[in-house]
C-alpha positions in Angstrom: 14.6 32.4 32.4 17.3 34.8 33.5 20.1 32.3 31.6 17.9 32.6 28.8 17.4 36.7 28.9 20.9 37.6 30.3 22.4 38.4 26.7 19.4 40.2 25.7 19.4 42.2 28.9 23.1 42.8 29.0 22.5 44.6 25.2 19.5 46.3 26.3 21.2 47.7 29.3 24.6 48.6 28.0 23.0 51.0 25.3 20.4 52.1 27.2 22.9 53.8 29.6 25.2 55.0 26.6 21.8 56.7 25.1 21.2 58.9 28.4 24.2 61.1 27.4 23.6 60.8 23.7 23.5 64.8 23.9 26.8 65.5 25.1 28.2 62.8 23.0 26.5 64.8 20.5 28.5 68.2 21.5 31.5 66.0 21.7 32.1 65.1 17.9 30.5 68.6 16.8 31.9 71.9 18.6 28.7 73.8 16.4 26.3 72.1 18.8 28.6 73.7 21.8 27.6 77.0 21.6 25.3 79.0 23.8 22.9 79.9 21.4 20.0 82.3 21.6 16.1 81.1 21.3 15.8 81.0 17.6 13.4 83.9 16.3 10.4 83.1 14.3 12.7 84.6 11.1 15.6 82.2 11.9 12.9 79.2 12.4 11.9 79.7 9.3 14.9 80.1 7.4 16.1 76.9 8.7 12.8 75.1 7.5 13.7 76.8 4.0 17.4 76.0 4.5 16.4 72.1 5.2 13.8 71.8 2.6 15.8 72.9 0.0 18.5 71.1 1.2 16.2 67.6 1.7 13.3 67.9 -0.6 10.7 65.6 -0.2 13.3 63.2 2.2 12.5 65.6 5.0 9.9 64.1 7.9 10.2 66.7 10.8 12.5 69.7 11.8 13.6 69.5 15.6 14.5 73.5 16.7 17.5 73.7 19.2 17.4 72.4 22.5 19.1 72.9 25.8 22.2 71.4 25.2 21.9 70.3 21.5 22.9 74.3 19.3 21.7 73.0 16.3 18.2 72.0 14.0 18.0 67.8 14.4 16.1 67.0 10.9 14.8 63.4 10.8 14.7 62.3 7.2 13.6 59.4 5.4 16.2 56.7 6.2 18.5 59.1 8.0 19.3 62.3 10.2 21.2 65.3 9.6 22.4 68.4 12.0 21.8 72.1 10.6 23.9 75.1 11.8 22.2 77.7 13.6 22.4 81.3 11.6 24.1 80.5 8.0 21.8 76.5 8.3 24.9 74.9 7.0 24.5 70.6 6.9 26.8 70.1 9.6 26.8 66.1 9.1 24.2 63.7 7.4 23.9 60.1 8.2 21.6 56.9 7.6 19.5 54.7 10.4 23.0 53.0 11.6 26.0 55.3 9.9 26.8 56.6 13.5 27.4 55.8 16.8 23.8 57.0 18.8 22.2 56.1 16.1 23.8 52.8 16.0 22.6 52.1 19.8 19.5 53.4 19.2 18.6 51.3 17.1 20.1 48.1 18.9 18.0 49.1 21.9 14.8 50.3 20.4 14.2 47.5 17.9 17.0 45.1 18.2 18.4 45.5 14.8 15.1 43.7 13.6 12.5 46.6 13.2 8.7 46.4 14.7 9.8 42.8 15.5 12.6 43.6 17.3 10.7 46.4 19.3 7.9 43.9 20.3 10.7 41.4 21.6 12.3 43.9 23.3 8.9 45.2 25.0 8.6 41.2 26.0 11.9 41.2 27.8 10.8 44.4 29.4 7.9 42.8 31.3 10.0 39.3 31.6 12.8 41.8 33.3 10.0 42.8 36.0 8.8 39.5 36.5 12.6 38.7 37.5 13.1 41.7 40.0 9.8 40.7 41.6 10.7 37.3 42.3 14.2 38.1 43.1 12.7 39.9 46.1 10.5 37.1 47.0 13.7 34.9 46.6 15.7 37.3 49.3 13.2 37.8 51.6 14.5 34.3 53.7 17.9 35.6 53.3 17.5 39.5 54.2 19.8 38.8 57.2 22.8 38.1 55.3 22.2 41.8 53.6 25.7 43.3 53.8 26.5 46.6 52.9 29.8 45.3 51.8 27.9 42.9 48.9 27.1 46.0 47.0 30.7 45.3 45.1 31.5 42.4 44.0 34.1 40.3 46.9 35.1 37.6 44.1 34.3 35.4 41.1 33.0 32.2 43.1 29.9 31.2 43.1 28.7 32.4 46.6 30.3 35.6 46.1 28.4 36.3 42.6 25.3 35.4 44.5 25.7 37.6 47.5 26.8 40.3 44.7 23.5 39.6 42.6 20.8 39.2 45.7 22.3 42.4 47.3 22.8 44.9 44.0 19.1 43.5 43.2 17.6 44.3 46.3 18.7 48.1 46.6 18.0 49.2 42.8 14.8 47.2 42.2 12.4 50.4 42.5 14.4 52.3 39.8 15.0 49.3 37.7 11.0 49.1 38.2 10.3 52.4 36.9 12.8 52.0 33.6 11.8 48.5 32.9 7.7 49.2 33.3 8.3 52.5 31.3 10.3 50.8 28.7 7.3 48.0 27.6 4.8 50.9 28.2 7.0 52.8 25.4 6.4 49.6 23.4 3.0 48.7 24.1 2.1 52.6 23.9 -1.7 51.7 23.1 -2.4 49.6 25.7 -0.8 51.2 28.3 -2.9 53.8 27.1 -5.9 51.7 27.8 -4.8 50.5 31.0 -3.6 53.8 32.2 -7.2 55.6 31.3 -9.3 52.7 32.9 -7.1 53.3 35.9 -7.9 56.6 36.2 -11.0 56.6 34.7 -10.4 58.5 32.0 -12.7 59.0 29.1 -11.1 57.8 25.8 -8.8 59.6 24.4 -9.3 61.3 20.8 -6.7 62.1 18.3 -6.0 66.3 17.6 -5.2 65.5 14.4 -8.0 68.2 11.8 -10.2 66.0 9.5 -8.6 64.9 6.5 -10.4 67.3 4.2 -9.5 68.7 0.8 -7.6 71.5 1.3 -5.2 73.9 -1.2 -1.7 72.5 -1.0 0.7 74.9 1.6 3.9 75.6 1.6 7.0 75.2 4.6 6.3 77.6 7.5 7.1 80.9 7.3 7.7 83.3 9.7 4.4 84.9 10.1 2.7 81.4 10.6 5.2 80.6 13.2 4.4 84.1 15.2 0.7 82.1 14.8 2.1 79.1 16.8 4.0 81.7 19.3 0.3 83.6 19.6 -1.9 80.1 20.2 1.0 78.8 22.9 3.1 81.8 23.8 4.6 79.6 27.0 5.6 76.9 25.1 9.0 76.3 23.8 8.3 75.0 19.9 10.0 71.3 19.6 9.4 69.9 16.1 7.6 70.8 12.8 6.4 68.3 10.4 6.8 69.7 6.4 3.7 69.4 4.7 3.3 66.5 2.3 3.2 67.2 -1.4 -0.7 67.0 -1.1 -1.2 68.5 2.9 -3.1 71.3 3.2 -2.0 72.4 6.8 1.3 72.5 9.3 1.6 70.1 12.1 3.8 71.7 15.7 5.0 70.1 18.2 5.2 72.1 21.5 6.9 71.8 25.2 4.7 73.9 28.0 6.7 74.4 31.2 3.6 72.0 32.7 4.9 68.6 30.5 7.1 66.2 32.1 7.5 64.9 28.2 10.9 66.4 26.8 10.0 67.2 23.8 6.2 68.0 25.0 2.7 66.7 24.2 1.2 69.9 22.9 0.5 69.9 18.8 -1.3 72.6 16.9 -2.4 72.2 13.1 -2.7 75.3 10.8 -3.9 76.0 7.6 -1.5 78.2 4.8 -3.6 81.5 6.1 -2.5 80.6 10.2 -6.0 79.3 10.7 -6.5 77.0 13.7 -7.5 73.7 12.6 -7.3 71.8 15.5 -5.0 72.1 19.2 -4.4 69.8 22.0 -3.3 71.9 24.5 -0.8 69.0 27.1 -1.4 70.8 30.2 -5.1 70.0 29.9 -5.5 66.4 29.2 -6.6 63.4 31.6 -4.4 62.0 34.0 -4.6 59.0 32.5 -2.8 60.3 29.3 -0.3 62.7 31.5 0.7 58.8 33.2 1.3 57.7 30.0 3.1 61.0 28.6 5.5 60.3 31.5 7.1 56.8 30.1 9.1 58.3 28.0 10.9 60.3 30.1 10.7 58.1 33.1 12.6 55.4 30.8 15.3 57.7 29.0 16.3 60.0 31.9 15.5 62.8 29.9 13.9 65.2 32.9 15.3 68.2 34.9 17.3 66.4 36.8 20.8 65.7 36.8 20.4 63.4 40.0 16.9 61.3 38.0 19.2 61.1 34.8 22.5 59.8 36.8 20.1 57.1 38.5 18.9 55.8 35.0 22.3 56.2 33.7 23.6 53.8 36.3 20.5 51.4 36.3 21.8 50.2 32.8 25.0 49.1 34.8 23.3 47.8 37.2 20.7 45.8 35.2 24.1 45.0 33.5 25.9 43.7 36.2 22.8 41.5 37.5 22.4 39.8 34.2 26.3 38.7 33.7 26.5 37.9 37.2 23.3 35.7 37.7 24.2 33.9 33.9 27.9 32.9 35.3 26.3 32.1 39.0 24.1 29.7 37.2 26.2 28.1 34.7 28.8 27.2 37.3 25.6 25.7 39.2 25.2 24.1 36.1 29.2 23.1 36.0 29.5 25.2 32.6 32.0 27.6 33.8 33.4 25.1 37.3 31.8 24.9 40.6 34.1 27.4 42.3 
């Protein structure tokens, strides 16, 4: 099974670790995300959302307001992405699904080039990448004697010394490679790990925030006096995304981050009518544990978390799941006499 997966895994792996620092890749190629940047105001929020609807039309799906360490507007488009200057809201670059390097990866990792297809097979070799790392404990359990610190690095290209390499890198970073692998098919199987999580804790079942779809006048992108509405409901929270109304929506959909949320870009979503009206809130600091457990995979699997230390380990558990797929594959193939019996 690990012969079989090892390509898969390697490609998984590798991009995985290059998406942790996506950001300052991001600052990299474009000095206008460098900046230290104030918190937006509601004006400047909403002359963005003006700037990028005008700019986007009916191609724009969400608005993502500056972050720590990204000084720009993210918009996520139909078939693409673009970057908006802070201030004069300038297009700083504009790209489709694969036109760029993170974009590129992130596809390759989240869907396999293939779409919901490729997500689900990647989800599979998730869980088959679990199975392995608890059986490759199992497996070292009558060896744990031979356990040399020294094995950590690789000693040579034979056989024996692939092996030692393999059984000893596996042993010391199967509880992150745990967390990023069980995360990762939770991401993919989000409903039911959802189910599973709320059984667990014996949640009841969850409800969707979302207002009734109910016939309501037609509204127009945020202004600022709807977003000092958002500030007013959740005056904590640091506002993540904003979805445009559709040409028939009668309300604004927000995206929040409370200083509670593990969740990056937060699990907190408020829906407005045109006149700032609350049509229905979920606030993320007060949901069921069951739903906070499964608010935390995405994080958990990206790195994405205050912490520098958290995001180095996930960054280097791609190399490592990396390094245990090539060197179990060429281990095995020379058992096999594929690659000599050295």
């Amino acid at each position: 099974m690990g012969l079989a997966l090892s390509v898969a895994m390697l490609v998984l792996a590798l991009t995985g670790s290059a998406l942790v620092y996506k950001e300052a890749y991001w600052r990299l190629v474009y000095p206008e995300l460098r900046v230290a940047a104030p918190t937006p105001t509601p004006e400047e929020q909403a002359a963005a959302i003006e700037a990028a609807a005008d700019a986007f039309g009916e191609r724009l799906r969400s608005v993502k307001f500056p972050e720590p360490g990204v000084a720009g507007y993210h918009l996520y488009l139909e078939g693409g992405e673009a970057f908006l200057s802070i201030g004069d809201h300038r297009v700083i670059d504009e790209w489709g699904s694969r036109d760029r390097l993170m974009s590129f990866l992130f596809d390759l990792h989240a869907h396999l080039l293939a779409g919901e297809a490729g997500e689900r097979v990647g989800g599979v070799i998730s869980l088959l990448g679990v199975f392995l790392a608890v059986t490759g404990l199992v497996l070292w359990w009558p060896a744990r004697r031979q356990f040399r610190v020294r094995h950590l690095l690789p000693s040579g290209v034979r056989r024996r010394d692939l092996i030692a390499w393999h059984r000893n890198l596996g042993l010391v970073s199967t509880p992150i490679l745990l967390v990023v692998l069980l995360s990762g098919s939770g991401l993919v199987f989000y409903a039911t790990a959802g189910k599973l999580l709320n059984r667990l804790f014996g949640d009841p079942p969850h409800t969707a925030s979302a207002p009734r779809n109910e016939p309501r006048p037609p509204v127009q992108p945020a202004d600022a006096g709807i977003l000092l509405r958002v500030k007013e409901e959740f005056p904590e929270a640091r506002l993540v995304f904003y979805y445009p109304p559709g040409a028939a929506a009668g309300h604004h959909e927000f995206r929040l981050k409370q200083p509670c949320e593990l969740h990056p870009n937060g699990r907190s979503y408020l829906y407005l009518d045109g006149a700032g009206r609350v049509l229905a809130k979920e606030d993320g600091c007060a949901i069921a544990p069951g739903q906070v457990a499964l608010h935390a995979t995405y994080p958990l699997h990206s790195g994405k978390v205050d912490s520098a230390l958290y995001r180095l380990a996930v960054f280097l558990s791609g190399l490592v799941l990396a390094a245990l797929s090539a060197s179990g594959a060429i281990a095995y193939a020379r058992k096999l006499g594929w690659l000599g019996r050295s």
